[in-house]
C-alpha positions as CSV (number, residue, x, y, z in Angstrom):
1,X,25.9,-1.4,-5.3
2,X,23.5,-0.1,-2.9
3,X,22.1,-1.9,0.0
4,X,19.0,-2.0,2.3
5,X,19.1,-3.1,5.9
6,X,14.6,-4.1,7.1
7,X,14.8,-4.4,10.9
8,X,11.5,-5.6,12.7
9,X,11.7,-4.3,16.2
10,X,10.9,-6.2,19.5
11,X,11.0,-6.1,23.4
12,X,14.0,-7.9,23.4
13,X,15.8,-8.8,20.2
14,X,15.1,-7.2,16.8
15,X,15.2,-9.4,13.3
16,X,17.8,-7.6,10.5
17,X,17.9,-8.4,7.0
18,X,20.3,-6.8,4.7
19,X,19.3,-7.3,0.9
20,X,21.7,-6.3,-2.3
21,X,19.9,-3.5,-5.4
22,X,19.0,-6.5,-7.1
23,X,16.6,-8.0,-3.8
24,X,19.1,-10.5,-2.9
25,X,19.3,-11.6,0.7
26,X,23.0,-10.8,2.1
27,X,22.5,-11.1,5.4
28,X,20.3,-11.7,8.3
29,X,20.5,-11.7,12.0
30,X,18.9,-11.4,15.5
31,X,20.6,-8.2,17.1
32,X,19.6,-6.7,20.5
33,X,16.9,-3.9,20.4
34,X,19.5,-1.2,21.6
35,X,20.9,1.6,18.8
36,X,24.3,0.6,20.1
37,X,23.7,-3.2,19.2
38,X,22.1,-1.9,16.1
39,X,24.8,0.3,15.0
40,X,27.5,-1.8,15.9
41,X,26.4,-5.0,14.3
42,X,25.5,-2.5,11.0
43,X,28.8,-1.2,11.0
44,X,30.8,-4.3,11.2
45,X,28.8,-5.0,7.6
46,X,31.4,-3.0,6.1
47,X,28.4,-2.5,3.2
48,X,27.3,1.4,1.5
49,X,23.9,1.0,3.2
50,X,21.7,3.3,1.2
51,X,18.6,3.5,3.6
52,X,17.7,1.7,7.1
53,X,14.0,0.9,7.8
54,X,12.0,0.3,10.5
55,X,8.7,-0.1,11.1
56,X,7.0,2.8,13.7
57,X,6.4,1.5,17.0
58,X,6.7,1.9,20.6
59,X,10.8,2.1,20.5
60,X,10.9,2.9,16.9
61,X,12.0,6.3,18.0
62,X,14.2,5.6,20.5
63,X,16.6,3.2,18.1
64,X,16.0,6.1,15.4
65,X,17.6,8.5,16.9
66,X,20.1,6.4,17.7
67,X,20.7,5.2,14.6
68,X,20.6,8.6,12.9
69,X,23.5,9.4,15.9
70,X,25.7,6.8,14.6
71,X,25.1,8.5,10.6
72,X,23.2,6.1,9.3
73,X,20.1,7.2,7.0
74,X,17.0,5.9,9.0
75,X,13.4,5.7,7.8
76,X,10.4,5.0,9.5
77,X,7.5,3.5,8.0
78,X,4.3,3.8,8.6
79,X,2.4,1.0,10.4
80,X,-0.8,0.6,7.6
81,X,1.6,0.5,5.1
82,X,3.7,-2.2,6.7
83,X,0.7,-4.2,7.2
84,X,-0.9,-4.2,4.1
85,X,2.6,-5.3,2.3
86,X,3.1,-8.1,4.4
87,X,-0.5,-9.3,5.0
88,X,0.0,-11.4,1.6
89,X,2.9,-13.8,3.6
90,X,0.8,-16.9,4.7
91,X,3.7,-17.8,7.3
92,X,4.5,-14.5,9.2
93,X,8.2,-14.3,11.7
94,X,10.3,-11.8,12.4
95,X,12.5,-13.0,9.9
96,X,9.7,-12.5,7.2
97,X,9.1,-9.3,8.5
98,X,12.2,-7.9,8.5
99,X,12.9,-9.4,4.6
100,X,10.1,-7.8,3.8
101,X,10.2,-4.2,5.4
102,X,14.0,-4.4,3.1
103,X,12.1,-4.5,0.3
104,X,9.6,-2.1,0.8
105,X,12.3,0.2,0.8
106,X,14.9,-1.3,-1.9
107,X,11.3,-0.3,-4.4
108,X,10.4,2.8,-2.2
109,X,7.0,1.2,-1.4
110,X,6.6,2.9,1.7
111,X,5.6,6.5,3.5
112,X,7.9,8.1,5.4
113,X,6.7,8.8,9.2
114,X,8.3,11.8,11.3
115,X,10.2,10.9,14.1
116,X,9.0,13.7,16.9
117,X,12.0,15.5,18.5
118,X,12.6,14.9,21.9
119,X,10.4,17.8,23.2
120,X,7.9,17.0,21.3
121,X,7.9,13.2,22.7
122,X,8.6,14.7,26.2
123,X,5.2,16.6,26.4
124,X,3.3,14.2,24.2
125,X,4.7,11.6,27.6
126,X,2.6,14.4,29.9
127,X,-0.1,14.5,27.7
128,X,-0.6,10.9,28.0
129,X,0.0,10.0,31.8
130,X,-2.7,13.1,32.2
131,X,-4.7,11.6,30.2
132,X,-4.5,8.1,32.2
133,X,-4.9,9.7,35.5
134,X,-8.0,11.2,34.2
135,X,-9.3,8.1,32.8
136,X,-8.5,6.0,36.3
137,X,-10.3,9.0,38.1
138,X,-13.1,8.8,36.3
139,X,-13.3,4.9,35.8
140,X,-13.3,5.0,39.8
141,X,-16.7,7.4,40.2
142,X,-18.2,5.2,37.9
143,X,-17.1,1.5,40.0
144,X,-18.2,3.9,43.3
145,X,-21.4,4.7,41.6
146,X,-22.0,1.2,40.3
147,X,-21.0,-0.3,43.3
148,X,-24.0,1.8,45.6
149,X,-26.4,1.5,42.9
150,X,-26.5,-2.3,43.6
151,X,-28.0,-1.6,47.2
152,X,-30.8,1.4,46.3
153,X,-28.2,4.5,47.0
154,X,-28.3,6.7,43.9
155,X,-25.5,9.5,43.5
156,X,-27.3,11.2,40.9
157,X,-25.9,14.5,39.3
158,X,-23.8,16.0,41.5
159,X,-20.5,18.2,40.7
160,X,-17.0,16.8,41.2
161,X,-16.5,18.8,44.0
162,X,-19.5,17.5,46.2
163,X,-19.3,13.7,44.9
164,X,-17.2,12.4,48.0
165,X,-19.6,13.9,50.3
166,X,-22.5,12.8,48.8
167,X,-21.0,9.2,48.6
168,X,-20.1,9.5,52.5
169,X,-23.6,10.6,52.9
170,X,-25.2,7.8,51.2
171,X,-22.6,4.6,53.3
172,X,-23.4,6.4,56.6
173,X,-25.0,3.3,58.8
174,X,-23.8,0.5,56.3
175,X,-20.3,-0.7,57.7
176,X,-19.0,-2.7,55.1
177,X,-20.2,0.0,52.0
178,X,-18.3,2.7,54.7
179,X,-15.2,0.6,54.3
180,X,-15.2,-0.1,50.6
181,X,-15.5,4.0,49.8
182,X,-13.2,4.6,52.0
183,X,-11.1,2.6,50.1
184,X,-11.5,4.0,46.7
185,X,-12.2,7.7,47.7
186,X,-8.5,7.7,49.3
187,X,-7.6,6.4,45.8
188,X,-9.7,8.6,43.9
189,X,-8.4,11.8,46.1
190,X,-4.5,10.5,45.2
191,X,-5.5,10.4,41.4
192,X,-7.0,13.8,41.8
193,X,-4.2,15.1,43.1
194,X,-1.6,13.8,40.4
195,X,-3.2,14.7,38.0
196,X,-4.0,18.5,39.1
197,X,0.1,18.2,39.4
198,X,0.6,17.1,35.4
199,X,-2.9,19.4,34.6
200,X,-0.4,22.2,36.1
201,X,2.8,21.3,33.9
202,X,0.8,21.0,31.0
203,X,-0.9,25.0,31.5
204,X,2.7,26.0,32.7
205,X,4.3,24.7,29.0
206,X,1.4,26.6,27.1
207,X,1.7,29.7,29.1
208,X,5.8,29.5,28.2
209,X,5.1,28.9,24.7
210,X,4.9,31.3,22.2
211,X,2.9,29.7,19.5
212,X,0.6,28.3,22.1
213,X,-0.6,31.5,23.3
214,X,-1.0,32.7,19.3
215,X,-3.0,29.4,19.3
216,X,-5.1,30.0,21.8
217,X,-6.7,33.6,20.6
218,X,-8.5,30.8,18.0
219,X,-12.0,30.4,19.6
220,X,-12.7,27.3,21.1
221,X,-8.9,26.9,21.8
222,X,-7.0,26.1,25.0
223,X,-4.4,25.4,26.4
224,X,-5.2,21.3,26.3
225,X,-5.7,21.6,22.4
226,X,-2.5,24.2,21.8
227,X,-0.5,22.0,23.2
228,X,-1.6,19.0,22.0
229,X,-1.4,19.8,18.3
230,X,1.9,21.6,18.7
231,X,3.6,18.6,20.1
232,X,1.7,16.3,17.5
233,X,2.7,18.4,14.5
234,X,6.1,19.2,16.1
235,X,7.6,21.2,12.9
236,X,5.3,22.5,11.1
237,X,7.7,23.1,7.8
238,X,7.1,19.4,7.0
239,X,3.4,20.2,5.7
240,X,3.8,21.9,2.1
241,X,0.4,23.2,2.6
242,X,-1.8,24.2,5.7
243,X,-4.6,22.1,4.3
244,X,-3.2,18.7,4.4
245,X,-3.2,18.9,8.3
246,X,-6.6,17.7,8.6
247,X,-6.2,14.7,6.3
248,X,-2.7,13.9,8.5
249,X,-5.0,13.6,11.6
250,X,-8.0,11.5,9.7
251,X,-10.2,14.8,9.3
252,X,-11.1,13.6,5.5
253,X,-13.4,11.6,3.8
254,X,-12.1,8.3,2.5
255,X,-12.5,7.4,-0.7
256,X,-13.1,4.2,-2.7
257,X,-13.2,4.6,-6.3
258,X,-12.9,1.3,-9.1
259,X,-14.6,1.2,-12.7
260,X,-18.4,2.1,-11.9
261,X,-18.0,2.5,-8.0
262,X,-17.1,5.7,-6.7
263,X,-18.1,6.0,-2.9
264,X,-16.7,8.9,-0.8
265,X,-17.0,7.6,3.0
266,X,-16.8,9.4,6.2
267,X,-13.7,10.4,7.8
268,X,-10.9,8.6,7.3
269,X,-9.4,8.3,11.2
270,X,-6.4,7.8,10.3
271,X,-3.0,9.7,12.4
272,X,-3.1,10.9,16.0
273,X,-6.6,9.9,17.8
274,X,-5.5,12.2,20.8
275,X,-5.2,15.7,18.1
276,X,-8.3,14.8,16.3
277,X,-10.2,14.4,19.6
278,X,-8.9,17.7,20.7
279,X,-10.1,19.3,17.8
280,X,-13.3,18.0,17.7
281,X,-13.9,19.4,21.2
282,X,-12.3,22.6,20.1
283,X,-15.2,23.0,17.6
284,X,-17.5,21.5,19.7
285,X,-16.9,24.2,22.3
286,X,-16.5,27.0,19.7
287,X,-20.1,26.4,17.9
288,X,-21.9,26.0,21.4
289,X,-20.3,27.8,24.1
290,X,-18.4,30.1,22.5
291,X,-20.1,33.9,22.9
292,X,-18.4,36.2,20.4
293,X,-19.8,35.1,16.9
294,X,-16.7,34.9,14.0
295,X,-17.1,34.5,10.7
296,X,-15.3,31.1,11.6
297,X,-18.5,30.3,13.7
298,X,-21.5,31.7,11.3
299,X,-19.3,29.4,8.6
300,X,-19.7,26.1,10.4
301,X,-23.5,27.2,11.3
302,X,-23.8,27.0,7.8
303,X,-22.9,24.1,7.4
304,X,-25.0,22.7,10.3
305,X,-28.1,23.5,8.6
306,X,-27.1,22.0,5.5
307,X,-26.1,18.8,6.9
308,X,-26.6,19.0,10.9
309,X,-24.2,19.8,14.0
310,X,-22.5,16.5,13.9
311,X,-21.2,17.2,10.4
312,X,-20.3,20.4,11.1
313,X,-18.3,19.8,13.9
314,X,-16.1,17.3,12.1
315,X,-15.5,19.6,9.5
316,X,-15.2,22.7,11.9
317,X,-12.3,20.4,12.9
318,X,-10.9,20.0,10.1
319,X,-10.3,23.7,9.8
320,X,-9.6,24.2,12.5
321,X,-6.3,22.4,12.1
322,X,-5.6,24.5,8.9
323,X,-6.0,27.3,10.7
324,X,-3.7,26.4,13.8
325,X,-1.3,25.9,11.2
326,X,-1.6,28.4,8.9
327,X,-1.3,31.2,12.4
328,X,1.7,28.7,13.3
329,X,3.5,29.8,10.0
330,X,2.3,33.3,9.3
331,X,3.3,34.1,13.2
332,X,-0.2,35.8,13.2
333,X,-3.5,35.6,15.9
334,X,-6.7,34.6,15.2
335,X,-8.8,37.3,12.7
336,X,-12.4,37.3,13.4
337,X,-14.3,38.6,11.0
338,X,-14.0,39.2,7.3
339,X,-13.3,42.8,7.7
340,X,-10.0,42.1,9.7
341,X,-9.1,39.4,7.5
342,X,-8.9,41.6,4.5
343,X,-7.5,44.3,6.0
């Protein structure tokens, strides 16, 4: 007989429930959230699990590969799905949870979600804290800025080069004000300089990487966006087609459709917010900054007139992420006109 094992991860101890092919509960426990708890108390089952699910998360991952160490066959679901299944419980545990993620997968109600390999997590980690240090950076010109406007001292537009001195210039004769920038340019000079540090790793990976640098000869593409996508998409065998990138990072409409209703909506969002952002600004830069006009470029211009820039950026985006692909695959650069691409 085959069996299921549901486990609904947390911080500290994770809920397990092992059900029988005919959705009978065999057993249930609280187990540690570490994959040698896991495996141990799994093992000691003595049972032919067929499949071991968990729901993606935070340390989904980690206890994956963990599991997967110890030969177990581990799944991980994705989140919507998850929630949709088990939004119709009216009392909602752990317990519940983990009953329920069992049978999701003793009827195969679920989408399988690919567990990154560690190189892939360790650079989507950089990507991240860069991120942050930006954000902090940032959040503190706009406190410094808030902060003056409150007694008459505008910055105004100034480049981030000049924005301390201009600051400094602005405090000179107000003691307090002097001591409060002071403050929070020390701390915006420290986040500057961490995250130059990670901004440096990042360019260092992409110059190292092979398919980064292919990447990059796509207009509109750096080193940010190469290196993003590759560490989202991780392997890109797992995509059947190049075309079904851009609905795996939300690039395509939705789509509601029952008896007379049939709406097509906007994009659906869905997948990694960090890739689709990074393509968007890829196209963004490619159909206004970039100067040597493609056949990619008069395409989306195309569609600009026929439905305006915003539009077109989203689906420059989208094809964008075929493309990436698509070179990723072929081993190929970027072909810019028709001509070449023929040829």
């Amino acid at each position: 007989m085959d069996y299921y094992a549901g486990i609904d991860v947390s911080l500290e101890l994770s809920s397990v429930c092992i059900l029988d092919a005919s959705g009978q509960i065999v057993r249930e426990a609280k187990v540690a959230s570490e994959p040698e708890a896991l495996s141990a108390f799994l093992a000691s089952l003595n049972l032919p699990l067929t499949r071991v699910g968990l729901e993606a998360g935070p340390l989904s991952q980690w206890l994956h590969a963990g599991l997967v160490q110890a030969g177990f066959e581990v799944v991980l679901l994705e989140t919507r799905h998850v929630k949709a299944a088990l939004s119709a419980m009216i009392v909602k545990t752990d317990r519940r949870d983990a009953r329920g993620i069992a049978q999701l997968l003793r009827m195969g109600w679920f989408r399988p979600v690919h567990c990154k390999s560690p190189p892939a997590q360790e650079v989507r980690a950089l990507l991240m804290a860069r991120k942050q240090l930006q954000a902090k950076m940032r959040d503190v010109e706009l406190s410094l800025r808030g902060l003056l406007r409150g007694f008459g001292l505008k910055v105004g537009e100034i480049s981030r080069g000049q924005f301390a001195a201009r600051v400094r210039t602005l405090t000179t004769g107000h003691e307090m004000l002097e001591k409060i920038t002071d403050a929070m340019l020390r701390a915006r000079d420290a986040l500057q300089t961490e995250f130059a540090r990670l901004h440096r790793a990042m360019l260092a990976i992409a110059r190292k990487n092979e398919v980064c640098r292919r990447l990059m000869s796509v207009p509109g593409v750096g080193a940010l966006i190469a290196v993003t996508f590759t560490s989202a998409v991780d392997h890109p065998e797992r995509f059947s087609r190049s075309r079904a990138v851009g609905a795996h990072f939300g690039l395509t409409p939705k789509k509601y459709q029952s008896g007379e209703t049939d709406i097509t909506g906007a994009v659906s969002r869905v997948g990694d917010p960090m890739v689709r952002t990074a393509l968007y600004e890829g196209a963004h830069i490619l159909l206004t900054r970039a100067v040597r006009f493609s056949a990619l470029k008069r395409w989306a211009l195309e569609v600009a007139k026929r439905r305006g820039m915003r539009r077109a950026k989203v689906a420059l985006a989208r094809k964008l992420a075929v493309i990436l692909h698509r070179i990723w695959i072929d081993g190929s650069t970027f072909r810019w006109g028709r001509e070449e691409a023929a040829a």
